[in-house]
N, C-alpha and C positions, 0 to 999 in steps of 0.2 A: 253722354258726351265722351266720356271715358271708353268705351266700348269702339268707340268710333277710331278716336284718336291710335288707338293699341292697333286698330283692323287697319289703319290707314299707313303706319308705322310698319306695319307688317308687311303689307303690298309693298311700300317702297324698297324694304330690305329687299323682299323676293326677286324683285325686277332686277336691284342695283346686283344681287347674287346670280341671279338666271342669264343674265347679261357675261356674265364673268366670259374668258376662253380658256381658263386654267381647270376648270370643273371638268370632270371627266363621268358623269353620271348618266341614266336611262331618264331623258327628259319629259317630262307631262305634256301635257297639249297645249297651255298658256307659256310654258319655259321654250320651247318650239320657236314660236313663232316672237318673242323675247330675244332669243340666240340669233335669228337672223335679223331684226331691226333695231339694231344700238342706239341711233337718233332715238326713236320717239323713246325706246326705254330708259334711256336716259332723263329723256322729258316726265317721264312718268316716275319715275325715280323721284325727280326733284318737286316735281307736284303733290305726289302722297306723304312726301316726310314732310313738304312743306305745310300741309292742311294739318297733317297732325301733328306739326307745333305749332299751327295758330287756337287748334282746338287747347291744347294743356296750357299755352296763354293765355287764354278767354277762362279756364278753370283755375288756374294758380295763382296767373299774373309772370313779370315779366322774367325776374329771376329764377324763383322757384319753377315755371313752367319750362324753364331751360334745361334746370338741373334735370326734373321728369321727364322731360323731351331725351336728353342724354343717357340716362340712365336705363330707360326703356329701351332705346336702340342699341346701348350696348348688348341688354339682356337678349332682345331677339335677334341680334346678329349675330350671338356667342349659341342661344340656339338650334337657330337656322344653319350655324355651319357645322355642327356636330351632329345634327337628328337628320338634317336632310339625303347628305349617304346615303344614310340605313330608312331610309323612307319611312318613316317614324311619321310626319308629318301630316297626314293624307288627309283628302281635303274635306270628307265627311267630320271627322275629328275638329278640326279647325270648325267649322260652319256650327258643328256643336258649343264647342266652347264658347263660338261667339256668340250664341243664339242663349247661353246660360247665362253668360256675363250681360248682358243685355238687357234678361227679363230682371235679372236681381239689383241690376242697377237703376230698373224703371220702379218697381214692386217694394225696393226696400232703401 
């Protein structure tokens, strides 16, 4: 559920970021087609933060799943805007992580 929330968290930043017109970066083929649709990425924006603080709700409860809710989006929004530059980010790496965070979260 955690796994979820973080991947869900993450999508939203990505969007609310790739959406931006002040980024001046070599875009991927999802931030593409993001940069020309503001509506629906907006919608989607608000969608995926939204689900993943219903999920650290359903995990925390109401307060503490706020704090976690916030606290997470700061962390990936402070890294999303420093690593993504330097394309640090790529999407094998990511898929990794989520697929490790995932089995350790079912496994253990």
């Amino acid at each position: 559920m955690i796994s979820f929330a973080l991947l869900f968290c993450l999508l939203g930043c990505w969007c609310h970021y790739a959406k931006s017109q002040k980024i001046k970066i070599e875009k991927m083929f999802l931030e593409n087609w993001i940069g020309e649709h503001h509506l629906p990425a907006k919608l989607a924006t608000f969608i995926f933060l939204l689900l993943s603080y219903s999920l650290f709700y359903a995990k925390y409860g109401l307060v503490s799943g706020l704090f976690v809710f916030i606290t997470v989006l700061s962390l990936i929004l402070s890294l999303l805007i420093l690593g993504r530059p330097l394309n640090t980010p790529k999407l094998s790496v990511l898929i990794f992580i989520f697929l490790v965070s995932l089995f350790s979260e079912i496994f253990i």
